[in-house]
C-alpha positions as CSV (number, residue, x, y, z in Angstrom):
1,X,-8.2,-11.4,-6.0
2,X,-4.8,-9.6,-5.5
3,X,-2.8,-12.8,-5.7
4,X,-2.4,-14.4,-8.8
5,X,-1.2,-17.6,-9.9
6,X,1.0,-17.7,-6.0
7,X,0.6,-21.0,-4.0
8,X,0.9,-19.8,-0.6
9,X,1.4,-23.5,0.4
10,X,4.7,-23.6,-1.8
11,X,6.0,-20.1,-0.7
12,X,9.8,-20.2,-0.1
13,X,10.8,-17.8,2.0
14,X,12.9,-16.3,-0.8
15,X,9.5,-16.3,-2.7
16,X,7.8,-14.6,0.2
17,X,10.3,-11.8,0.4
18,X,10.0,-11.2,-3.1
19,X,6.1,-11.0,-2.9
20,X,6.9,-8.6,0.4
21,X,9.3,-6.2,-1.8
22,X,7.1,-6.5,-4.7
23,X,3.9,-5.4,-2.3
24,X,6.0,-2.2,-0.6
25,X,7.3,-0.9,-4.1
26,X,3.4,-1.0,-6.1
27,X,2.5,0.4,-3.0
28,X,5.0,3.4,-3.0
29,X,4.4,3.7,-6.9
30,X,0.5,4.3,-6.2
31,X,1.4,6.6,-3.7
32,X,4.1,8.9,-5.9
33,X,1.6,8.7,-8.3
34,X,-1.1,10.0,-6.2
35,X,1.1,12.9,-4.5
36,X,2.0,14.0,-8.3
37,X,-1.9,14.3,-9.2
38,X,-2.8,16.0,-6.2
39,X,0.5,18.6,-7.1
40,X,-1.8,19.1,-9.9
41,X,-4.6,20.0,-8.7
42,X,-3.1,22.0,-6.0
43,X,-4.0,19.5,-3.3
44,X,-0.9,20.2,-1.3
45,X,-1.6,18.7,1.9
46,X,-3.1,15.5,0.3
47,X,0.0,15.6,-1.8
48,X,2.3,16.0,1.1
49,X,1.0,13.2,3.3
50,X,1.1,10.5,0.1
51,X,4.5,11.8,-0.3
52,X,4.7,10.4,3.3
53,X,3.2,7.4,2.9
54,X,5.7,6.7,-0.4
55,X,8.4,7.5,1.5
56,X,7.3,5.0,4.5
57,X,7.1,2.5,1.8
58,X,10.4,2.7,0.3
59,X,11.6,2.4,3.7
60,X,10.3,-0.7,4.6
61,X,11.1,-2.4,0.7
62,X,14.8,-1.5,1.2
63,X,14.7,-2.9,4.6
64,X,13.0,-6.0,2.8
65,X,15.4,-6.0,-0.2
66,X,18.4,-5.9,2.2
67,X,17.5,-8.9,4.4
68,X,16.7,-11.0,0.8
69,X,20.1,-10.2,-0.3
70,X,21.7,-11.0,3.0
71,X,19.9,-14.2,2.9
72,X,19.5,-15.4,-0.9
73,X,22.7,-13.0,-2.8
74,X,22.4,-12.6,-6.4
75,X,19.1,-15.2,-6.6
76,X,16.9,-14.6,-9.4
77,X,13.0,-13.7,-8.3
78,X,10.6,-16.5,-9.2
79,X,7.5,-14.2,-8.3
80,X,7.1,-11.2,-10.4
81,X,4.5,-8.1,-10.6
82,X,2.5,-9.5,-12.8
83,X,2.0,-12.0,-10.2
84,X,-0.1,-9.6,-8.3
85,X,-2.1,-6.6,-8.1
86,X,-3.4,-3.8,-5.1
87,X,-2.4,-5.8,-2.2
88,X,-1.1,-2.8,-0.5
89,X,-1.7,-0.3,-2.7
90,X,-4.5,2.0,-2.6
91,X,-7.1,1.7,-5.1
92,X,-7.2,4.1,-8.0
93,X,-10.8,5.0,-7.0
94,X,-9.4,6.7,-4.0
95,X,-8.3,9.8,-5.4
96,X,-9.6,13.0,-6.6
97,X,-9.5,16.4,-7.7
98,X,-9.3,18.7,-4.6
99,X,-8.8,15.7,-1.8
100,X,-8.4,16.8,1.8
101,X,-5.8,16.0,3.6
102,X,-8.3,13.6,6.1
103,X,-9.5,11.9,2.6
104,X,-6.2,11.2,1.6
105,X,-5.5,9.8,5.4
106,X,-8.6,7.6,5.2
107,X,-7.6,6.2,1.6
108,X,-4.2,5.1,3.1
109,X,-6.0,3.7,6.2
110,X,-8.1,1.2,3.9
111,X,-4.7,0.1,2.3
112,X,-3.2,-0.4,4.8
113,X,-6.0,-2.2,6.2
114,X,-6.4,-4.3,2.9
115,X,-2.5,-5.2,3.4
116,X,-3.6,-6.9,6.8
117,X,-6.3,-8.4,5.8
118,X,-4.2,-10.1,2.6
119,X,-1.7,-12.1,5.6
120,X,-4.5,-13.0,7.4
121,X,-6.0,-14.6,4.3
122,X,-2.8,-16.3,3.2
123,X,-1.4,-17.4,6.8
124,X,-3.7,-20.2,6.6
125,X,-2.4,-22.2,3.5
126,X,1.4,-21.2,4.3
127,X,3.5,-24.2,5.3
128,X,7.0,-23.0,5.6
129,X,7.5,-22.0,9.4
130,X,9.7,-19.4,8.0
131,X,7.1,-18.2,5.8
132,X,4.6,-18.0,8.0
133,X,7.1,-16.2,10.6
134,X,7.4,-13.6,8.0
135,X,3.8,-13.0,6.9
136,X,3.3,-12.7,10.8
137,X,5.4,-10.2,11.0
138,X,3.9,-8.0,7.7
139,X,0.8,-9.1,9.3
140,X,2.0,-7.1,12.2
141,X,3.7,-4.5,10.2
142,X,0.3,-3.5,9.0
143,X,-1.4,-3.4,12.2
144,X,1.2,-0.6,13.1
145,X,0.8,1.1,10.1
146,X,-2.6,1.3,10.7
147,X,-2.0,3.2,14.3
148,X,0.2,5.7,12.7
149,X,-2.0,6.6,10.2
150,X,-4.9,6.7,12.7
151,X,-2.7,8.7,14.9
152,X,-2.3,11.3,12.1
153,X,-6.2,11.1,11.6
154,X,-6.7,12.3,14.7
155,X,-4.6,15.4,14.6
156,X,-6.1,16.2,11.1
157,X,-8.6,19.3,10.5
158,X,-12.2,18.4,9.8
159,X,-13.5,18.0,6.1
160,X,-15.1,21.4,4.8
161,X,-18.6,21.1,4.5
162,X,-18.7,21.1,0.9
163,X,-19.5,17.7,-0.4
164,X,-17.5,16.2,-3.7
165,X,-20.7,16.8,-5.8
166,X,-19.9,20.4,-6.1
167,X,-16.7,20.0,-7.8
168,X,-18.4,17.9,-10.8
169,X,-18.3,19.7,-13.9
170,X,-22.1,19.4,-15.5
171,X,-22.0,17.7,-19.1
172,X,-22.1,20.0,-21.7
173,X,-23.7,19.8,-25.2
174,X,-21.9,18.6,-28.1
């Protein structure tokens, strides 16, 4: 479960913009960490397009952050990280030494993916309308994340041939 000890049902919408903010910036943290081990390995264009994606999701936290200061100034957050884990976030499994550019595409298509299916899960036990107008709207947030990262899979070069199995070292005696 991604979500823990949150009570959709008892959500403010001050809560729910926390949990939104909190979502984007483990998100864009997975993804700068990504785009740094792919530098590593001298993955650039896997590197490149989770630079992308991090960028996309600092975007929408500040735009998050600066409509929950508009609305609730100098509040204190009552939902914090530890509150949740890999909502939007690709999973750690994801990456890999020598990752195409199309993996790395498909990986952030499952997050995003996994981001949607999180507010259609929790729409149902939200009873603040405003709540549930904003999950709505990340709901739909994700859908059009989805398209742009489909839209960049479909300009993408094919995978090489060579399967992931050749890049495992063999063990070694000790």
């Amino acid at each position: 479960m991604p979500v823990r000890e949150i009570d959709f049902a008892l959500l403010s919408l001050q809560d729910a913009l926390d949990l939104a903010i909190l979502i984007e910036e483990e998100a864009r943290e997975r993804y700068e960490e990504f785009a740094h081990q792919m530098r590593l390995h001298r993955t650039h264009e896997a590197a490149q397009f989770f630079r992308f994606m991090a960028k996309n999701e600092e975007k929408h936290r500040a735009e998050l952050w600066a409509r929950r200061h508009e609305m609730f100034p100098g509040a204190t957050a009552r939902v914090t990280r530890e509150m949740l884990f890999d909502v939007e976030a690709p999973d750690y499994d994801e990456v890999r030494a020598f990752m195409t550019a199309r993996q790395a595409l498909q990986a952030a298509l499952r997050a995003e993916q996994k981001a949607h299916a999180f507010f259609v899960a929790a729409l149902p036990a939200v009873r603040d309308p405003r709540v549930r107008t904003l999950f709505e709207e990340l709901r739909d947030e994700e859908v059009h994340h989805q398209q742009m990262v489909r839209s960049h899979l479909a300009t993408a070069a094919p995978d090489p041939e060579l399967g992931d199995e050749l890049f495992v070292d063999e063990p070694v005696e000790q």
